[in-house]
C-alpha positions, 0 to 999 in steps of 0.5 A, a space after each residue: 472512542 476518546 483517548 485519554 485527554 477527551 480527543 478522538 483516537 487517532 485510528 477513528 478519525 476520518 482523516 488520519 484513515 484516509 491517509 492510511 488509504 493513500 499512503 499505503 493503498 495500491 491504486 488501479 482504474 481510480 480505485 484503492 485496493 488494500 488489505 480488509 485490515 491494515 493489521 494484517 499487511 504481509 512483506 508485499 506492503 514493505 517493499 521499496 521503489 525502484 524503477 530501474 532495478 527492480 529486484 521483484 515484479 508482480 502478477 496480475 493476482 497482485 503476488 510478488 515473485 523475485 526477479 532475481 537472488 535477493 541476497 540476504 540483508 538486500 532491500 527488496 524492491 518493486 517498480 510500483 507503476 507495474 502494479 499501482 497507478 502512478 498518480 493518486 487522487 486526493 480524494 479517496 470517497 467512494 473508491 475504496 475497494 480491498 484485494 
């Protein structure tokens, strides 16, 4: 697909989808799990990182339960090593799996 000044579409290029799949993907045992579509991501993908006060956890189905009362206007928070390995390689060929 070519945008209007005769370059790739943004969303077609092989490099900019890769840094959606690392930027946004949970990763676990060295493979990526994301949603089939990053046009259907729910509240779980927007949540913040805190390692010391989370306000929400997650389940081994990869549901987020609130921890506590989120009071409204709170950032909601998640400790991401709990459900996401700490350290994302740089290649992202052939790991990718969805959720």
């Amino acid at each position: 697909m070519r945008g209007v000044s005769g370059n790739r579409h943004p969303y077609r290029d092989p490099n900019r989808i890769k840094k959606l799949y690392a930027d946004f993907a949970v990763l676990k045992n060295g493979r990526y799990g994301c949603p089939t579509s990053f046009n259907q991501l729910t509240p779980s993908w927007y949540l913040n990182e805190s390692r010391t006060n989370p306000n929400v956890r997650c389940d081994e189905n990869y549901d987020f339960l609130a921890t506590r009362d989120i009071k409204a206007g709170e950032e909601v928070l998640a400790s991401y090593p709990q459900y996401s390995d700490d350290k994302k390689p740089a290649r992202t060929k052939s790991k990718i799996a969805s959720v």
